[in-house]
KOLZA-868480 format. One line per 10 residues: number of its first residue (from 1); for each residue x, y, z of C-alpha. Coordinates in steps of 0.2 Angstrom, whole numbers. Layout:
NUM) X Y Z ~ ...
***
This chain:
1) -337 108 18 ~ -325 93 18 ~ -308 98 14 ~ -296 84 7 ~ -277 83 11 ~ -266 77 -3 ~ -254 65 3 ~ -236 61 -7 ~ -236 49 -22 ~ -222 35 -17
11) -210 34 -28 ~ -202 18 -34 ~ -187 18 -43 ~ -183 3 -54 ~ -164 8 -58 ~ -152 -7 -54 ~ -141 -2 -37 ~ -122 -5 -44 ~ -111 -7 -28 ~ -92 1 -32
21) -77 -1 -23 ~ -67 13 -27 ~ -55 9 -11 ~ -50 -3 2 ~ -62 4 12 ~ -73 12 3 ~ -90 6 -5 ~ -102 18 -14 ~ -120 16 -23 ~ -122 21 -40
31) -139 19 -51 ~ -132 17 -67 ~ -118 14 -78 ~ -112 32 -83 ~ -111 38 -63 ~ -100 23 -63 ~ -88 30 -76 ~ -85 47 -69 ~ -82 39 -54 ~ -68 29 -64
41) -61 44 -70 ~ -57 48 -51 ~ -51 32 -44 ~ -46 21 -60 ~ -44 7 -46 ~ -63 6 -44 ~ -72 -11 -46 ~ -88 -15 -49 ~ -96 -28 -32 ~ -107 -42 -34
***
């Protein structure tokens, strides 16, 4: 008998990367538009990077 291992499906997710400032030293990665306004509700300084 052969026996056949299943290996892991890759997964690729296609959700824009939004870079944020929410300090002066301070940069995070978000993957969509409603993380980035929860994180504005904590630090209503936050800027969206380019």
């Amino acid at each position: 008998m052969i026996y056949k291992m299943r290996t892991k499906k890759v997964k690729i997710d296609l959700r824009p990367k939004i870079k944020i400032k929410i300090d002066n030293r301070t940069i995070i990665t978000v993957r969509s538009m409603e993380a980035f306004k929860a994180w504005k509700e904590r630090f209503p300084e936050a800027v969206i990077m380019e």
